[in-house]
PDB file of N, CA, C, O and CB in Angstrom:
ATOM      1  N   UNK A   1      27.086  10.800  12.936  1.00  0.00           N
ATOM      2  CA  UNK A   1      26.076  11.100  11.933  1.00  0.00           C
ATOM      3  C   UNK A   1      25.472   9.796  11.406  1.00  0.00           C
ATOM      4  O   UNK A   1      26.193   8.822  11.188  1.00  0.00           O
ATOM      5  CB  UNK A   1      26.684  11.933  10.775  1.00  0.00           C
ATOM      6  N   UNK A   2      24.208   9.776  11.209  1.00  0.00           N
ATOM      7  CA  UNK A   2      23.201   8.381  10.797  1.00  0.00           C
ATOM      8  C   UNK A   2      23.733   8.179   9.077  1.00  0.00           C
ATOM      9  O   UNK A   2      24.047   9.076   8.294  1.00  0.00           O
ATOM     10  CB  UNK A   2      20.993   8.834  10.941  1.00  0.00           C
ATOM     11  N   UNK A   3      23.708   6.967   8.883  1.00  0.00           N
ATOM     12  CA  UNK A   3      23.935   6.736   7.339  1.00  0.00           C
ATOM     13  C   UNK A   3      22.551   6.421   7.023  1.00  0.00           C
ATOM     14  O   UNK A   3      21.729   5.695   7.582  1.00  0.00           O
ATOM     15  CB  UNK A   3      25.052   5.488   6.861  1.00  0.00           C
ATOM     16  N   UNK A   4      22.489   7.352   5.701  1.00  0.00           N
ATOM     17  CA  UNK A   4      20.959   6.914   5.270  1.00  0.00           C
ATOM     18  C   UNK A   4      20.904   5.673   4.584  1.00  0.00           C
ATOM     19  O   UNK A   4      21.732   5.086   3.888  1.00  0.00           O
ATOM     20  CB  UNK A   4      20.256   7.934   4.305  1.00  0.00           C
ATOM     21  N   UNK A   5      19.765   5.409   4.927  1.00  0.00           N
ATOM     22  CA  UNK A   5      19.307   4.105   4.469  1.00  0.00           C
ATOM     23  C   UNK A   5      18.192   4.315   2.617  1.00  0.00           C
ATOM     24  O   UNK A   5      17.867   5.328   1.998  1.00  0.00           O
ATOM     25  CB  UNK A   5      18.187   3.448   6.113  1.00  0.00           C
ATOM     26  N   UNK A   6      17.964   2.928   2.358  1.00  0.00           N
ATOM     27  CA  UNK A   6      17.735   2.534   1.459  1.00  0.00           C
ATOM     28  C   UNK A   6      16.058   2.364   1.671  1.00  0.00           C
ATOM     29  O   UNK A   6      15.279   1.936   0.819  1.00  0.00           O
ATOM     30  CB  UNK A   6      18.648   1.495   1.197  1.00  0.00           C
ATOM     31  N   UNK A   7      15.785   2.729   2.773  1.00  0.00           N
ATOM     32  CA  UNK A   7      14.652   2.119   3.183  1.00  0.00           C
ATOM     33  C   UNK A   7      13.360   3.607   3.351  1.00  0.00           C
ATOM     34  O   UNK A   7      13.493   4.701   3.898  1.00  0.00           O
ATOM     35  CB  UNK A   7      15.123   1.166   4.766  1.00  0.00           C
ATOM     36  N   UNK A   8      12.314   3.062   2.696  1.00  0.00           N
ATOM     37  CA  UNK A   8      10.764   4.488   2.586  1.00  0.00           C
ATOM     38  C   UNK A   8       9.580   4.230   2.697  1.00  0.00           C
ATOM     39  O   UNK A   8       8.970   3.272   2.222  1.00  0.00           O
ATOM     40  CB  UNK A   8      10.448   5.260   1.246  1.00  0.00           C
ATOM     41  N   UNK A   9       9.200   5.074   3.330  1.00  0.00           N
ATOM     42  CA  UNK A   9       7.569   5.069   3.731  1.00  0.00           C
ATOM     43  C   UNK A   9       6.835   4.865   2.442  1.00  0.00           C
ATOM     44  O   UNK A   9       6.902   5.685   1.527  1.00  0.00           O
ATOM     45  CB  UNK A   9       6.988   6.573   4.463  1.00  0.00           C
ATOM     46  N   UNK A  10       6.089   3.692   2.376  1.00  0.00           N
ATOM     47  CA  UNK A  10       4.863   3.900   1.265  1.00  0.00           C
ATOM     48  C   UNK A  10       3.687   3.941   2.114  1.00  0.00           C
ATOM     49  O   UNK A  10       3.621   3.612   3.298  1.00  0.00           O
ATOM     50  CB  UNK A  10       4.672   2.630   0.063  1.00  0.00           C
ATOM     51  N   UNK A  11       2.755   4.391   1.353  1.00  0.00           N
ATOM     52  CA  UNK A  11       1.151   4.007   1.163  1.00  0.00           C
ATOM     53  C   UNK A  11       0.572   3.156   0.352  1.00  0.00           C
ATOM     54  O   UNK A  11       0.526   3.494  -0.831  1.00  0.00           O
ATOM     55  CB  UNK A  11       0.466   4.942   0.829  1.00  0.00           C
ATOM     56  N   UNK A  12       0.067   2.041   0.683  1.00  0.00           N
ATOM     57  CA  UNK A  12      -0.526   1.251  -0.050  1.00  0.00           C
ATOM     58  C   UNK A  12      -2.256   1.455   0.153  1.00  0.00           C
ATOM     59  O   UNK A  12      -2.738   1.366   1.282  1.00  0.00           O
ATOM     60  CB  UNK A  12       0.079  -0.118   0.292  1.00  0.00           C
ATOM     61  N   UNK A  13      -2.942   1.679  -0.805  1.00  0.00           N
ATOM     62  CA  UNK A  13      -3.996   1.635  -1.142  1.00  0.00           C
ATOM     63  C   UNK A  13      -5.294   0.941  -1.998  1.00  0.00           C
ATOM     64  O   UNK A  13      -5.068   0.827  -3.203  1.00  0.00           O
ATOM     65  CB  UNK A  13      -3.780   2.256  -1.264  1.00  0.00           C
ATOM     66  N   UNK A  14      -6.411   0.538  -1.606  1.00  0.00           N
ATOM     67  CA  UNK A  14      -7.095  -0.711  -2.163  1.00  0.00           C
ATOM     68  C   UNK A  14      -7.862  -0.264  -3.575  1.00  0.00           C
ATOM     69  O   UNK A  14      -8.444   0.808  -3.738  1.00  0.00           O
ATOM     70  CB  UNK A  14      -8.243  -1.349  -0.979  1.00  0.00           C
ATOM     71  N   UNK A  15      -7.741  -1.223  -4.458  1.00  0.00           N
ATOM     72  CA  UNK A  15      -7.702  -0.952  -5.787  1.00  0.00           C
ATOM     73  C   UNK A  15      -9.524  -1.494  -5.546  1.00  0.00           C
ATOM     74  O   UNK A  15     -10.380  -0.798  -6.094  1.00  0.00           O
ATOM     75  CB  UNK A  15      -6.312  -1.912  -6.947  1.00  0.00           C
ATOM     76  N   UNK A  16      -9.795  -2.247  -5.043  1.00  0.00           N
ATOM     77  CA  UNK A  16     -11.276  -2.502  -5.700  1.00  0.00           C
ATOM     78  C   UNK A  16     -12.122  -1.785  -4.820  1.00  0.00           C
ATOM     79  O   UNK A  16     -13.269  -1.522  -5.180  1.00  0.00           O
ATOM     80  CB  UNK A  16     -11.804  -4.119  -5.804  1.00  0.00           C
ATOM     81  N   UNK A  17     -11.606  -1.357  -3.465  1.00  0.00           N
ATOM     82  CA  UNK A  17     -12.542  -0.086  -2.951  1.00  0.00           C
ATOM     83  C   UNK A  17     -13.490   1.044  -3.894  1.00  0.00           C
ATOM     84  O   UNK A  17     -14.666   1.104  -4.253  1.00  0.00           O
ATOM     85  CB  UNK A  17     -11.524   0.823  -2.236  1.00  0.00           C
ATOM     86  N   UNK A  18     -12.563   1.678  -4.022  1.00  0.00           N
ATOM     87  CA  UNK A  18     -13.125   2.561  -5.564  1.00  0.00           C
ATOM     88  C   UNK A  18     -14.394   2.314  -6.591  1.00  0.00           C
ATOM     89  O   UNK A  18     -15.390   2.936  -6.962  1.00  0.00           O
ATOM     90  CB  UNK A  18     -12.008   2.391  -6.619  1.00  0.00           C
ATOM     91  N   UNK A  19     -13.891   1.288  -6.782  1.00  0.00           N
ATOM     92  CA  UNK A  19     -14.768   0.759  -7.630  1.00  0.00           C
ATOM     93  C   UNK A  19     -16.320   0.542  -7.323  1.00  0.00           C
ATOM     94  O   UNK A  19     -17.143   0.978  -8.128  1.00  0.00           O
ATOM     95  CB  UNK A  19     -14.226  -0.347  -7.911  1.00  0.00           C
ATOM     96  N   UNK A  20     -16.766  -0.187  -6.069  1.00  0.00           N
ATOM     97  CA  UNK A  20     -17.192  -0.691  -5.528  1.00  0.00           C
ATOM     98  C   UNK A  20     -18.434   0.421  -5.147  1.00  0.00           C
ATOM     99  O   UNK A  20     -19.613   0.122  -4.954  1.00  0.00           O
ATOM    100  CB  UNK A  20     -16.299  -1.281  -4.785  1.00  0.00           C
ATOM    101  N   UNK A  21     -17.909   1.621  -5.100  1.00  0.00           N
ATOM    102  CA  UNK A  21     -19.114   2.763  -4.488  1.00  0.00           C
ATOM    103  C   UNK A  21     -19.191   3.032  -3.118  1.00  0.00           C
ATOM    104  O   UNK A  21     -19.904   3.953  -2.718  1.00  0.00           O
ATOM    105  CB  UNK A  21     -20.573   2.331  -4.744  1.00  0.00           C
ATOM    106  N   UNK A  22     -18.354   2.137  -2.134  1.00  0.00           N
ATOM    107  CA  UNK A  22     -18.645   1.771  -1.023  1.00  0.00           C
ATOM    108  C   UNK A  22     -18.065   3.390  -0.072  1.00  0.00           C
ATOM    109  O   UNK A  22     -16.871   3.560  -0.319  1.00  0.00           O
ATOM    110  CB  UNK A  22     -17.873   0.152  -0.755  1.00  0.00           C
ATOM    111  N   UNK A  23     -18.468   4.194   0.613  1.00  0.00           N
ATOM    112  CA  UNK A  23     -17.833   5.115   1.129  1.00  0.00           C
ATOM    113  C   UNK A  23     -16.647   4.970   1.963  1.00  0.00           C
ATOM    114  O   UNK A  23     -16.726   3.909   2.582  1.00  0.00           O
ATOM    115  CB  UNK A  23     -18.605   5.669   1.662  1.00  0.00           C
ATOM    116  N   UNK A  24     -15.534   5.640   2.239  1.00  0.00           N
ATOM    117  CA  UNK A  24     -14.215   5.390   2.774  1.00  0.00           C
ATOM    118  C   UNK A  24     -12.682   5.005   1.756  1.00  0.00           C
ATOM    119  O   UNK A  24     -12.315   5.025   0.581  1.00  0.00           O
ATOM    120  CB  UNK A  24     -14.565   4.194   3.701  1.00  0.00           C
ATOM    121  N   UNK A  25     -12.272   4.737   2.841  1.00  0.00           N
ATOM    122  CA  UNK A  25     -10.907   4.064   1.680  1.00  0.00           C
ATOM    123  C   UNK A  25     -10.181   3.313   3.053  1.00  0.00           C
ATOM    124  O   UNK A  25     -10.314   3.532   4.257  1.00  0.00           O
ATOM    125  CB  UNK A  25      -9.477   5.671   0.591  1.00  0.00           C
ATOM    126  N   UNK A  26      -9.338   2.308   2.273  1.00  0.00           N
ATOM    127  CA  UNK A  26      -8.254   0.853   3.131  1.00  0.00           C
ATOM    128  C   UNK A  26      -7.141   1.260   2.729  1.00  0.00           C
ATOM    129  O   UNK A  26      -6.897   0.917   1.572  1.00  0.00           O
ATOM    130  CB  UNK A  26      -8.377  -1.006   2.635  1.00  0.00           C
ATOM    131  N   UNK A  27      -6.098   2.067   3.399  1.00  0.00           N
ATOM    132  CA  UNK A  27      -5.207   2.437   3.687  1.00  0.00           C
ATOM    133  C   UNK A  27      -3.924   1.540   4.292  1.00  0.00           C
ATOM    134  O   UNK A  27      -4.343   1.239   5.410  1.00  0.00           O
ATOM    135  CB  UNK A  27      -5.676   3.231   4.267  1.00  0.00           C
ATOM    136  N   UNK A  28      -2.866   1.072   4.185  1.00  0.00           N
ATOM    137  CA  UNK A  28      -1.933   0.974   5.007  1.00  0.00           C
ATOM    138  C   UNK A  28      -0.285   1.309   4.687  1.00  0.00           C
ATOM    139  O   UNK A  28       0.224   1.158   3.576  1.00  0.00           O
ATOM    140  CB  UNK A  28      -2.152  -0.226   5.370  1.00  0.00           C
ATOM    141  N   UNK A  29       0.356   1.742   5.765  1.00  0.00           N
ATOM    142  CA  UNK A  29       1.469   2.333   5.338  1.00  0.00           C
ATOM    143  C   UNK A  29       2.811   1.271   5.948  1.00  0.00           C
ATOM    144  O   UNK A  29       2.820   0.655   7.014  1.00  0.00           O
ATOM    145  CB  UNK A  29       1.430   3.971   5.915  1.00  0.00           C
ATOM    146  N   UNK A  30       3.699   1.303   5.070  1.00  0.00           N
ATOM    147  CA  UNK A  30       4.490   0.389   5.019  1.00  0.00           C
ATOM    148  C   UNK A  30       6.047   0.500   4.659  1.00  0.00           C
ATOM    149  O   UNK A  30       6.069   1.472   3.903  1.00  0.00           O
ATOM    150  CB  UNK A  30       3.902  -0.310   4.304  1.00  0.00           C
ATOM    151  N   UNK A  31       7.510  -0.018   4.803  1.00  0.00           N
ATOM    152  CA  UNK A  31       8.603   0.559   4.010  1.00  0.00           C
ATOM    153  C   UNK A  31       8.803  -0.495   3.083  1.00  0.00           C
ATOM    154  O   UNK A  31       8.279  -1.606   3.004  1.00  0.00           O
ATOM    155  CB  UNK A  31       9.915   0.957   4.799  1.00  0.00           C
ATOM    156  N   UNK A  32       9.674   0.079   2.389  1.00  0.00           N
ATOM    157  CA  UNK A  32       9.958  -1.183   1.343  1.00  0.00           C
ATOM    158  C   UNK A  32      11.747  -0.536   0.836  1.00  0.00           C
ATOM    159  O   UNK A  32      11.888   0.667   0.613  1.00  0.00           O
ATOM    160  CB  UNK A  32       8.386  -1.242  -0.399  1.00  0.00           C
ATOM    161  N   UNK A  33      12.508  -1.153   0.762  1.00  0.00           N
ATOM    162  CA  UNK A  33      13.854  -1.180   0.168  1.00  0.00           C
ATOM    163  C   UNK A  33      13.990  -0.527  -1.333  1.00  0.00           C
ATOM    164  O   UNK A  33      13.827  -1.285  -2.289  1.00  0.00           O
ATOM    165  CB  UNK A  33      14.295  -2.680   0.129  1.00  0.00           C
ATOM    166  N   UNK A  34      14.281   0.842  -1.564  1.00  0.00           N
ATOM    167  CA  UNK A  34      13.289   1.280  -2.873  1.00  0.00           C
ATOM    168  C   UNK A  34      14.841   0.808  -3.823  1.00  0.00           C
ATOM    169  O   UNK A  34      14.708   1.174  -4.990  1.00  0.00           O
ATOM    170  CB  UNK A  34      12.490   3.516  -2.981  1.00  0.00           C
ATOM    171  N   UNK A  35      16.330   0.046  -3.552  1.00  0.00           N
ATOM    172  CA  UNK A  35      17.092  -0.304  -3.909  1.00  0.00           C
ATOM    173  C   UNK A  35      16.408  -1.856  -4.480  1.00  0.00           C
ATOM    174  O   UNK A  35      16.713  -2.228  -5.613  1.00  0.00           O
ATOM    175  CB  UNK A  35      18.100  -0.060  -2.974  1.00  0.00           C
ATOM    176  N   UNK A  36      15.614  -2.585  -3.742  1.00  0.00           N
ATOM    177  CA  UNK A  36      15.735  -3.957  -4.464  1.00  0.00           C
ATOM    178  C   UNK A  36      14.326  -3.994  -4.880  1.00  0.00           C
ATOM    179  O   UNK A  36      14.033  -4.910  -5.648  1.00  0.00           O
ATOM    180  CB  UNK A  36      16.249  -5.339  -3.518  1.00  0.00           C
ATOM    181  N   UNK A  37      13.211  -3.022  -4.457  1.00  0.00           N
ATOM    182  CA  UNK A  37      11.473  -2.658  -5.278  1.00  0.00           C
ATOM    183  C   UNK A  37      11.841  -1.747  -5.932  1.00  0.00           C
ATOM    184  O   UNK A  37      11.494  -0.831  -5.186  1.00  0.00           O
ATOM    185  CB  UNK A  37       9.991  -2.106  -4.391  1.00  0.00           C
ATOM    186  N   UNK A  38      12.504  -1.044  -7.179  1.00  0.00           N
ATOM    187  CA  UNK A  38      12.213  -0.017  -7.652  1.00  0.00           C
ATOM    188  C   UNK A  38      10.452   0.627  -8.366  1.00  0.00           C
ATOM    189  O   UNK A  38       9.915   1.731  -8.457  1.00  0.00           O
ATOM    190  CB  UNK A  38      13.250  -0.145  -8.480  1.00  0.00           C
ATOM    191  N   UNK A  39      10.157  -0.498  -8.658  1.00  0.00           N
ATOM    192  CA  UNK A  39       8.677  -0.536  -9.058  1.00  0.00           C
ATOM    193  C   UNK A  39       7.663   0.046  -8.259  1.00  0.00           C
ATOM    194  O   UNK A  39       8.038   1.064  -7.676  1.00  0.00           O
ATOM    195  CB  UNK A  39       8.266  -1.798  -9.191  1.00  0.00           C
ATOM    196  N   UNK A  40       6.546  -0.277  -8.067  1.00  0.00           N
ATOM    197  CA  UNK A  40       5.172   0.332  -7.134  1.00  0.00           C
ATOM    198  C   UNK A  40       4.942  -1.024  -6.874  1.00  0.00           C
ATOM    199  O   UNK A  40       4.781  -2.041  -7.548  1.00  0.00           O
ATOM    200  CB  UNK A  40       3.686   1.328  -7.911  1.00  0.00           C
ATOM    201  N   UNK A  41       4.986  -0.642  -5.369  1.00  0.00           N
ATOM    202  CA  UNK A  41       4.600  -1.928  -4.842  1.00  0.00           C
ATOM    203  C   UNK A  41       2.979  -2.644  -4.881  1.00  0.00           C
ATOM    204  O   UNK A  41       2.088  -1.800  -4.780  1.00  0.00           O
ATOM    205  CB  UNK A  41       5.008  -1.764  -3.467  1.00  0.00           C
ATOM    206  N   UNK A  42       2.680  -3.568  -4.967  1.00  0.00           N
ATOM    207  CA  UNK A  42       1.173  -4.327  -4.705  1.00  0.00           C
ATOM    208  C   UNK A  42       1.366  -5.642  -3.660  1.00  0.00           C
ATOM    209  O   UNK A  42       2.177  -6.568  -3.629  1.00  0.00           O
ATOM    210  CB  UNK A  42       0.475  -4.994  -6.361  1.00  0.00           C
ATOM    211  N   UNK A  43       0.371  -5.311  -2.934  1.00  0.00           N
ATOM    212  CA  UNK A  43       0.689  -6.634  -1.650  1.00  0.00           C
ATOM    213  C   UNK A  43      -1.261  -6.735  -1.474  1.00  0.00           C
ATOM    214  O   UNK A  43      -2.027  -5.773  -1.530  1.00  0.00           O
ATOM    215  CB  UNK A  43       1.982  -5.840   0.508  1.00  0.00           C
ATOM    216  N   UNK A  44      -1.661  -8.297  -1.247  1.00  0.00           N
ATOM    217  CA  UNK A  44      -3.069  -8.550  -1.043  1.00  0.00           C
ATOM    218  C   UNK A  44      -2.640  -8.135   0.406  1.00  0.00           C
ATOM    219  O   UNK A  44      -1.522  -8.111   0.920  1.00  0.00           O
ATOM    220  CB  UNK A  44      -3.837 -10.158  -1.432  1.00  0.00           C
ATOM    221  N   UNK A  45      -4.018  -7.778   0.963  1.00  0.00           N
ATOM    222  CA  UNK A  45      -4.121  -7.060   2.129  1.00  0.00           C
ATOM    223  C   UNK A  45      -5.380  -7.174   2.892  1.00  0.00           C
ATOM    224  O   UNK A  45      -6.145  -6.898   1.967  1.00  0.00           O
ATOM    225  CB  UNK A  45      -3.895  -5.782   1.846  1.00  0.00           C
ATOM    226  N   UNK A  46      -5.974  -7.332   3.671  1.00  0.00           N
ATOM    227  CA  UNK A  46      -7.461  -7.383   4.410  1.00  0.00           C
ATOM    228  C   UNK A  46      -7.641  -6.080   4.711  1.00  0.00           C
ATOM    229  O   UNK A  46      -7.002  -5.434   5.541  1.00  0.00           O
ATOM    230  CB  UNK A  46      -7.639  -8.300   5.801  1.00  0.00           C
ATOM    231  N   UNK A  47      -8.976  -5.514   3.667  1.00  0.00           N
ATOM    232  CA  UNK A  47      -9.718  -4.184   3.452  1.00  0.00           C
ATOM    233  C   UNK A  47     -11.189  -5.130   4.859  1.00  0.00           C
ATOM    234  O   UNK A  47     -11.771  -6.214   4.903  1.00  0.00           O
ATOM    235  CB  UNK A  47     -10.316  -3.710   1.021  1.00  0.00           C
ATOM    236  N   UNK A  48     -11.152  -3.919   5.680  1.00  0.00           N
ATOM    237  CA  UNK A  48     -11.974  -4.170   6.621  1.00  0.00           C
ATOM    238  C   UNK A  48     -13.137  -4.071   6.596  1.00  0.00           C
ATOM    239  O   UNK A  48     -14.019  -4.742   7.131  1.00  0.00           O
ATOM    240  CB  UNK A  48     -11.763  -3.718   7.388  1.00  0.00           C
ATOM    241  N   UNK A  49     -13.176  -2.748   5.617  1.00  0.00           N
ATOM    242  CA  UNK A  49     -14.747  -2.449   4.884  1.00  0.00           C
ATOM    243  C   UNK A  49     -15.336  -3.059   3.981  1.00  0.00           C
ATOM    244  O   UNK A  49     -16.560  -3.111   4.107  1.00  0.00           O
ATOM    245  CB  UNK A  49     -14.903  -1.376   4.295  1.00  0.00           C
ATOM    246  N   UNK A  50     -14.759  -3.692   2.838  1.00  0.00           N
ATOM    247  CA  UNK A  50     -15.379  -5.156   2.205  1.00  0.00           C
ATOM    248  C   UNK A  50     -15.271  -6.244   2.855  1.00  0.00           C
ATOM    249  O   UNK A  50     -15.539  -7.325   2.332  1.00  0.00           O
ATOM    250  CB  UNK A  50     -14.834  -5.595   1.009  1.00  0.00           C
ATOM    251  N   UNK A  51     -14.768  -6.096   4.383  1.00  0.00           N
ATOM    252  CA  UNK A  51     -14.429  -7.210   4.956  1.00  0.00           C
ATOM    253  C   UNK A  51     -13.950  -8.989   4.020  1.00  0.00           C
ATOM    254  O   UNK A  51     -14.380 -10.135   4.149  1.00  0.00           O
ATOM    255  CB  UNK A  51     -15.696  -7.226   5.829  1.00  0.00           C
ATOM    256  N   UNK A  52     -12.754  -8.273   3.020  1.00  0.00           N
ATOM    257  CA  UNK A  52     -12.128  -9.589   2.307  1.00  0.00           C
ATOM    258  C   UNK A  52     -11.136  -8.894   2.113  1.00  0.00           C
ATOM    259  O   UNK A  52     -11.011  -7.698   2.378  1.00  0.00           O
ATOM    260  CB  UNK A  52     -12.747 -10.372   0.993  1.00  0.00           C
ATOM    261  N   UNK A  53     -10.002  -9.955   1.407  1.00  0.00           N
ATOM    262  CA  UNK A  53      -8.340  -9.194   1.771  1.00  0.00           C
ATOM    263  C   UNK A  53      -8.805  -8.959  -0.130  1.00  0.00           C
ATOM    264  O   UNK A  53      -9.560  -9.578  -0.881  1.00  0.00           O
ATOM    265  CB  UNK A  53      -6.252 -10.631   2.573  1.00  0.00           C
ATOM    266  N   UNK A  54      -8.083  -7.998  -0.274  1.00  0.00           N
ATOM    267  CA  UNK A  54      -7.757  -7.739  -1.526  1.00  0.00           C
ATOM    268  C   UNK A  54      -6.503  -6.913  -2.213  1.00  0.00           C
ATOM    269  O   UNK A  54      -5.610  -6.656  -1.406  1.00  0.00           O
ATOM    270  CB  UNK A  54      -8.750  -7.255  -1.834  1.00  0.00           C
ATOM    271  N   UNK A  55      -6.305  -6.500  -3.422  1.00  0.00           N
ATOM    272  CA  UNK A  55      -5.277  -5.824  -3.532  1.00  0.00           C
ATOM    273  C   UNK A  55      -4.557  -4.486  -3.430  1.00  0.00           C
ATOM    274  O   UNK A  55      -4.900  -3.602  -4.216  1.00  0.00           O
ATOM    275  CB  UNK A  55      -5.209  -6.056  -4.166  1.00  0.00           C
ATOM    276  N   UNK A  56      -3.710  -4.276  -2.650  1.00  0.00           N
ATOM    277  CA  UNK A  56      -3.426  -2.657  -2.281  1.00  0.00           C
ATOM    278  C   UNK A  56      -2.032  -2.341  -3.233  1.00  0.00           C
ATOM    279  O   UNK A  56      -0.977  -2.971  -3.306  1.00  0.00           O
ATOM    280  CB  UNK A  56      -3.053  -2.364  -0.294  1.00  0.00           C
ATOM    281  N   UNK A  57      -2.498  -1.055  -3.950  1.00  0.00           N
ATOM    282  CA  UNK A  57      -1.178  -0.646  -4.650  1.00  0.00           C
ATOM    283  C   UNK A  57      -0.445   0.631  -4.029  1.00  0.00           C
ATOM    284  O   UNK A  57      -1.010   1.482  -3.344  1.00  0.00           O
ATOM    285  CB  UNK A  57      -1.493  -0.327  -6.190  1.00  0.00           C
ATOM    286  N   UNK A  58       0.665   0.625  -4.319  1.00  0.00           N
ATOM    287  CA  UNK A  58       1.709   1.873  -3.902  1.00  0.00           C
ATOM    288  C   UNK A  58       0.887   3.470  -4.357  1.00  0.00           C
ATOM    289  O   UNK A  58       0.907   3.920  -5.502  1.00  0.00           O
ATOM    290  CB  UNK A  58       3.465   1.642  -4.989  1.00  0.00           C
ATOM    291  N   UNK A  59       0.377   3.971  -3.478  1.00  0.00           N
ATOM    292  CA  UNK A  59       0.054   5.305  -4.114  1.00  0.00           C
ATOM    293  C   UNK A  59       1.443   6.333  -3.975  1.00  0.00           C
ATOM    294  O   UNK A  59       2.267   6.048  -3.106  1.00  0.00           O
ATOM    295  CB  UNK A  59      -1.371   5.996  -3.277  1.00  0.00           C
ATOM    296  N   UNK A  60       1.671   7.532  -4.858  1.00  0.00           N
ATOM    297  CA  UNK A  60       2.874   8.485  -4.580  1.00  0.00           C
ATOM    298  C   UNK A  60       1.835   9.632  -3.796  1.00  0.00           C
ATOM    299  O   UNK A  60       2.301  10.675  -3.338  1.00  0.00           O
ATOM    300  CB  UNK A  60       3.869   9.124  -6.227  1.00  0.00           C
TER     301      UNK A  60
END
């Protein structure tokens, strides 16, 4: 039998997309250790459609 792990799928999603008016959304999915991140994660990221990296937060 597998021992579960500590380890989960997020979605990270771009915070200044939105804003911006621009149609679409910058998506990427990722795990993170939800034992040593309990928080919502944020990681800068390259949004392809503003073509500049910017910031993606943990959506639930």
């Amino acid at each position: 039998m597998a021992k579960k792990g500590n380890r989960v799928q997020v979605i990270l999603e771009c915070t200044e997309h939105k804003a911006s008016g621009v149609p679409g959304t910058s998506r990427y999915i990722t795990t993170k250790n939800k034992k040593n991140t309990p928080d919502r994660m944020e990681l800068k990221k390259y949004n392809p459609i503003l073509k500049k990296m910017t910031i993606h937060k943990e959506i639930k």
